[in-house]
TORPA-4810 file (N, C-alpha, C, O; in nm, 3 decimals):
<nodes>
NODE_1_8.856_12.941_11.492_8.938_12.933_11.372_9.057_12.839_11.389_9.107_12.805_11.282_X
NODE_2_9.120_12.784_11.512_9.210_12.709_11.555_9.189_12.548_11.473_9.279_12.481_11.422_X
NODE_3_9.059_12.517_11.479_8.989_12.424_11.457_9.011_12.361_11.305_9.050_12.252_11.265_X
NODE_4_8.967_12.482_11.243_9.014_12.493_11.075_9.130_12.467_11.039_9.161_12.383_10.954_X
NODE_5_9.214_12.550_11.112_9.383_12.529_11.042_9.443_12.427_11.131_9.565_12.420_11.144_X
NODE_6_9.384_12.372_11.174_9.431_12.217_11.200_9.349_12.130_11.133_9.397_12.016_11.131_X
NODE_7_9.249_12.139_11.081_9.179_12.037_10.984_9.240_12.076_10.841_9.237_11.981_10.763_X
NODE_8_9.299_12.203_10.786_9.395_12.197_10.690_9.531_12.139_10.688_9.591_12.069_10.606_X
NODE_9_9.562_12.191_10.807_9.699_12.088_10.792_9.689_11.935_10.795_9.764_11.846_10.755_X
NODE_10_9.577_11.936_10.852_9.595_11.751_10.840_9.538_11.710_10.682_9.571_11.596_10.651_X
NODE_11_9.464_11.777_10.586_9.409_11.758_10.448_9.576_11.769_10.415_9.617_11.681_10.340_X
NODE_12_9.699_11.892_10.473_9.778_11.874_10.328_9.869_11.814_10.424_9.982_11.860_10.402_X
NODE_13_9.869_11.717_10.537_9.975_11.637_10.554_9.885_11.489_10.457_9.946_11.396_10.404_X
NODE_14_9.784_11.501_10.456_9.698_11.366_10.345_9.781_11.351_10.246_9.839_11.248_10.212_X
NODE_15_9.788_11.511_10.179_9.849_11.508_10.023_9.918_11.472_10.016_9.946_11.386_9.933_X
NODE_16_9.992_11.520_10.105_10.184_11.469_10.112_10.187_11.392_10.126_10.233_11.331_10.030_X
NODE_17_10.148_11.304_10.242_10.151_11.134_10.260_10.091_11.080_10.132_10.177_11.014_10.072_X
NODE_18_9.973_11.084_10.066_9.973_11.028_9.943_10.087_11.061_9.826_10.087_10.981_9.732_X
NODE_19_10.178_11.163_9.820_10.231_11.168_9.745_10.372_11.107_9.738_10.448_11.088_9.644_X
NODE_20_10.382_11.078_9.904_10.511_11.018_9.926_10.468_10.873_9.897_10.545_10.780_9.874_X
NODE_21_10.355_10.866_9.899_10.350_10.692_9.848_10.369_10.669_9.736_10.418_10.569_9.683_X
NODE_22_10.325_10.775_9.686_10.262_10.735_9.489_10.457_10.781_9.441_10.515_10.741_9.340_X
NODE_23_10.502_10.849_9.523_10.682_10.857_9.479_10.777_10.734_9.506_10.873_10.708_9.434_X
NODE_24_10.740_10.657_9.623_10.757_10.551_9.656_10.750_10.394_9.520_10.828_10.322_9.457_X
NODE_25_10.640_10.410_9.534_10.594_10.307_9.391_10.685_10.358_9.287_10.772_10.280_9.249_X
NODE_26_10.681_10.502_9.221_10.750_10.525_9.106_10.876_10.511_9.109_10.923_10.464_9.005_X
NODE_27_10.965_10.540_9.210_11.073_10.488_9.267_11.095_10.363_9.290_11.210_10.320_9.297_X
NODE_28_11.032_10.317_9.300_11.064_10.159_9.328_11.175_10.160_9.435_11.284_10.105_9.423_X
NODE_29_11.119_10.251_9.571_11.226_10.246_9.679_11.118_10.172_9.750_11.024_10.242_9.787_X
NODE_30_11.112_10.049_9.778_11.088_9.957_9.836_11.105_9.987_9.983_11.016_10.036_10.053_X
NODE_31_11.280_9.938_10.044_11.349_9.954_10.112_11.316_10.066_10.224_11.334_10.044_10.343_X
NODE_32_11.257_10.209_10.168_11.227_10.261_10.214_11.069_10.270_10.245_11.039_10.359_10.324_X
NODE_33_10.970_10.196_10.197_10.844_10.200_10.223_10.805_10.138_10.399_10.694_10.152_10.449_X
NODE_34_10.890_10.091_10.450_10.834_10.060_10.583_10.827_10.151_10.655_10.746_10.133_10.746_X
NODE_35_10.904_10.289_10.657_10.880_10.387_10.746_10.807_10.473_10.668_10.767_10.571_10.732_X
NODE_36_10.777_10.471_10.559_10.680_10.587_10.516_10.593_10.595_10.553_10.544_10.692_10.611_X
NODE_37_10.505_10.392_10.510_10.392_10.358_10.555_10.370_10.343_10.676_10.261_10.291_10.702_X
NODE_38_10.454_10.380_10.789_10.423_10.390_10.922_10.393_10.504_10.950_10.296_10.525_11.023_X
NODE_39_10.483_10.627_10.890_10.444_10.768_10.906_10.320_10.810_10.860_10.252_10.884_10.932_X
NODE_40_10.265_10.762_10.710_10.113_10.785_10.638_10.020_10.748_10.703_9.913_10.806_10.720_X
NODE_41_10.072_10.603_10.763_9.914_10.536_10.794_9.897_10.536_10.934_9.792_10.488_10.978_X
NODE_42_9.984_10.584_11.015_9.957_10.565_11.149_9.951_10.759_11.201_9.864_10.794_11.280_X
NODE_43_10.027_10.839_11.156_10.033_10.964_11.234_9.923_11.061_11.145_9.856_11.155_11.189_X
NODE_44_9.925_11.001_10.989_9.816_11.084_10.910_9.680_11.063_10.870_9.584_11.140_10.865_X
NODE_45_9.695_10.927_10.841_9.566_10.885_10.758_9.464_10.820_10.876_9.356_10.787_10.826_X
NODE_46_9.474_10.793_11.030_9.418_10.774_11.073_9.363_10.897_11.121_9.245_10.871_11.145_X
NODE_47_9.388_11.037_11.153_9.317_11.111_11.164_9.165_11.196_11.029_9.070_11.273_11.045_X
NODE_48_9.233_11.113_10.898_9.126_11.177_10.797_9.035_11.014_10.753_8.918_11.003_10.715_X
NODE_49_9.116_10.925_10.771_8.986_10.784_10.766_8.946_10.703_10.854_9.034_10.681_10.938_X
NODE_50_8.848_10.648_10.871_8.874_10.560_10.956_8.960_10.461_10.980_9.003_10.377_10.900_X
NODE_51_8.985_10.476_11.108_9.154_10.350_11.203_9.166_10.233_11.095_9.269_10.204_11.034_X
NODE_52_9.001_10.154_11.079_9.057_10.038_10.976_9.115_10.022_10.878_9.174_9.916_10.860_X
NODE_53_9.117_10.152_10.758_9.161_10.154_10.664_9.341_10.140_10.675_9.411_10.081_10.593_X
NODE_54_9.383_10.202_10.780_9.475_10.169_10.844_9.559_10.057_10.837_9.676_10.057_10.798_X
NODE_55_9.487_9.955_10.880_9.504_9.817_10.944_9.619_9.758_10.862_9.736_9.750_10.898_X
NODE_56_9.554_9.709_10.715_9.656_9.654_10.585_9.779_9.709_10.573_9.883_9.643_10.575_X
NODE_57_9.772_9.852_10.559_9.910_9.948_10.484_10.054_9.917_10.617_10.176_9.908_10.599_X
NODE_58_9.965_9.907_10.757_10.032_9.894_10.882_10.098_9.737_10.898_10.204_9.711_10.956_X
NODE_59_10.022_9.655_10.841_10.089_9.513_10.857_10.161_9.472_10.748_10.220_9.365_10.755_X
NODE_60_10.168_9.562_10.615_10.254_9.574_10.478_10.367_9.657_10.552_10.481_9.624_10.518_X
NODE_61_10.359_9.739_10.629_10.479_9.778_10.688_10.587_9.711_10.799_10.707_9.722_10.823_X
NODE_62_10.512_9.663_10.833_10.555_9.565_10.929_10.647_9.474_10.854_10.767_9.471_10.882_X
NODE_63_10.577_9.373_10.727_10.610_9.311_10.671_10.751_9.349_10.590_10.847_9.273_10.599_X
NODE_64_10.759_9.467_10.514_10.886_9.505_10.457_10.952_9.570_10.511_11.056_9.602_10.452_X
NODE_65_10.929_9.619_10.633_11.069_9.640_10.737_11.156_9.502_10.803_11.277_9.483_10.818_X
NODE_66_10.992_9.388_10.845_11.114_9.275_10.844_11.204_9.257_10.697_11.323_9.288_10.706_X
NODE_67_11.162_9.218_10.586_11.247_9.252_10.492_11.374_9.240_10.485_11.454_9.147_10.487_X
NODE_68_11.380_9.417_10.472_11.512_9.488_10.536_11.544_9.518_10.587_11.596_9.629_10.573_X
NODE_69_11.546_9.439_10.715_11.567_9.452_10.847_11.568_9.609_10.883_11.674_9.669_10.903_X
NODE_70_11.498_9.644_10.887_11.413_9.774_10.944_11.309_9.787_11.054_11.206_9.854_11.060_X
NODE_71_11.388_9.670_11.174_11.367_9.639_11.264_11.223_9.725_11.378_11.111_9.682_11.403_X
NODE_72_11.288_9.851_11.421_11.257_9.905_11.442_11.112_9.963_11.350_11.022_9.967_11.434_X
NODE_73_11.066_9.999_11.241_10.970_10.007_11.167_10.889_9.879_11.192_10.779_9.896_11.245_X
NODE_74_10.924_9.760_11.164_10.808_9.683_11.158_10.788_9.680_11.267_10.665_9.685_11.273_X
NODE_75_10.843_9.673_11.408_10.768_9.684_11.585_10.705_9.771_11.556_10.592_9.733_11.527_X
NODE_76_10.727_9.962_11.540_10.606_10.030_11.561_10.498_10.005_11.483_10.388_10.058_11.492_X
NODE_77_10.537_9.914_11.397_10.396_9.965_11.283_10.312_9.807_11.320_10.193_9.804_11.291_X
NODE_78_10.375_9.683_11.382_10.298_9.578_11.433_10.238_9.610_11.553_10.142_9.546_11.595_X
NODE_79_10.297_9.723_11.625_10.231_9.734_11.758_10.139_9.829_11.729_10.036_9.824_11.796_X
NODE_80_10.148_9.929_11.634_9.975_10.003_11.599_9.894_9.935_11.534_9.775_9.963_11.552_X
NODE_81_9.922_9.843_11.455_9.835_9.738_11.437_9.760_9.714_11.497_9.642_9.749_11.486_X
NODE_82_9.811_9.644_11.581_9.767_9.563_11.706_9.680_9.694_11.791_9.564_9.664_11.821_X
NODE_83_9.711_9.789_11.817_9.687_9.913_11.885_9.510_9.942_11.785_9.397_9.929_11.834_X
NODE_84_9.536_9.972_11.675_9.429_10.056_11.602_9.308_9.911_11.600_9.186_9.927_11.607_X
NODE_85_9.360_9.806_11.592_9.251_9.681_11.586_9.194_9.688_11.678_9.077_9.718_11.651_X
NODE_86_9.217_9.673_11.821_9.206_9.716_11.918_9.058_9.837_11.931_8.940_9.803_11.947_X
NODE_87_9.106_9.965_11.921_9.049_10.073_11.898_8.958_10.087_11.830_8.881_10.180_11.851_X
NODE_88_8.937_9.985_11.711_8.854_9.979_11.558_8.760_9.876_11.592_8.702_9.808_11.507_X
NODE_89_8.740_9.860_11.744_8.615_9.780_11.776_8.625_9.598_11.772_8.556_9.522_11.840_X
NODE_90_8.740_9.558_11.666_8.749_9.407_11.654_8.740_9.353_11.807_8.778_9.405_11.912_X
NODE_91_8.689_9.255_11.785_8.673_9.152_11.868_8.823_9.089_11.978_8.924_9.027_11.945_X
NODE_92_8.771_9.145_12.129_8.894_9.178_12.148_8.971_9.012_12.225_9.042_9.024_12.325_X
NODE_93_8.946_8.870_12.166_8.994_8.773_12.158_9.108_8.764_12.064_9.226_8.727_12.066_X
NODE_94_8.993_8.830_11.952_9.109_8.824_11.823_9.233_8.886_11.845_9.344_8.835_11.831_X
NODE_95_9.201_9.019_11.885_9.302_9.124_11.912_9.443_9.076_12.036_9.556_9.121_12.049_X
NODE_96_9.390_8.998_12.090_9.487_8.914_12.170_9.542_8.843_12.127_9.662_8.847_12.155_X
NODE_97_9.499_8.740_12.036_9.532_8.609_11.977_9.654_8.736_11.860_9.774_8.712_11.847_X
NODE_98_9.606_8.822_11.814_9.720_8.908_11.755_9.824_8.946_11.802_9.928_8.948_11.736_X
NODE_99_9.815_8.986_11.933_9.935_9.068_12.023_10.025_8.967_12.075_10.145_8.992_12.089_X
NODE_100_9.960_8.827_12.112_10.061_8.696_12.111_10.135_8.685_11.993_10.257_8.690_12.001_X
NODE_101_10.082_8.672_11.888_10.125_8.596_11.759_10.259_8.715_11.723_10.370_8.679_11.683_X
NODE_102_10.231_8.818_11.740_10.344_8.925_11.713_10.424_8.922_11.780_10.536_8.899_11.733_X
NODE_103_10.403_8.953_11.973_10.487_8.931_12.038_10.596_8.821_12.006_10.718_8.841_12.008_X
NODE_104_10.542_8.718_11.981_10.642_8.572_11.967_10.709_8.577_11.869_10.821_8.526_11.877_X
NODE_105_10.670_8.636_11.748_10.736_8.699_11.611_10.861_8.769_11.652_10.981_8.744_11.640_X
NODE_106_10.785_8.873_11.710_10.929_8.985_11.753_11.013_8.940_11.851_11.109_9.016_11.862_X
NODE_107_11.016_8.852_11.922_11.108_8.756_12.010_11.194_8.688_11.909_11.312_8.676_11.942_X
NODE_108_11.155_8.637_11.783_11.255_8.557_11.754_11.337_8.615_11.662_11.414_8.563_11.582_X
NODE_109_11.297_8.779_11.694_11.385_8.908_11.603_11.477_8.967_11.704_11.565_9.051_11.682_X
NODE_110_11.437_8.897_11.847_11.493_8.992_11.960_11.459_9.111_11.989_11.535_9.187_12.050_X
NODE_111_11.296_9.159_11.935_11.282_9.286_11.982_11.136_9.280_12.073_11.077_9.172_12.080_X
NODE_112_11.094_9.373_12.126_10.945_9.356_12.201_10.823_9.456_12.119_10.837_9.541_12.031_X
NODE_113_10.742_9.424_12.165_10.604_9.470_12.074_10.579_9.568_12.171_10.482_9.642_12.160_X
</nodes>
């Protein structure tokens, strides 16, 4: 039974994470979407979809934490990127040619991947 009520809690951490998105949009809190979408798509939604679906919402986070300088958000959410691509079977040239291209990104932010 352990089994179950951890496959429920992860269905209603889903909900919630979808609902903090769909509040997000209606809000038009922008500003704040880089750590949401790091919290939804990396600690929740990869346990109920598959890693790839992942991939986009994680490099949109990345993207609007650089932004607003929400420094910290776009490293974790470029380095699970990089992490779940990885994991999600891609081709692991590509996946390198990624972890450079970020690394050198986040150098000229002063931070590390």
């Amino acid at each position: 039974t352990a089994t179950v009520d951890i496959n429920l809690d992860v269905i209603s951490a889903s909900r919630m994470g979808k609902l903090s998105l769909r509040l997000l949009e209606t809000l038009q809190a922008e500003e704040y979407s880089a750590g949401i979408h790091f919290a939804v798509y990396f600690f929740i939604q990869t346990r109920v979809d598959h890693f790839r679906k992942s991939l986009q919402p994680l490099k949109q986070a990345y993207n609007v934490g650089l932004r607003f300088g929400e420094m910290h958000y776009a490293v974790v959410a470029i380095r699970q990127f990089c992490l779940i691509s990885f994991h999600s079977g891609e081709n692991l040239m590509i996946v390198l040619e990624k972890i450079q291209y970020y690394e050198e990104k986040m150098k000229e932010h002063k931070q590390e991947i």
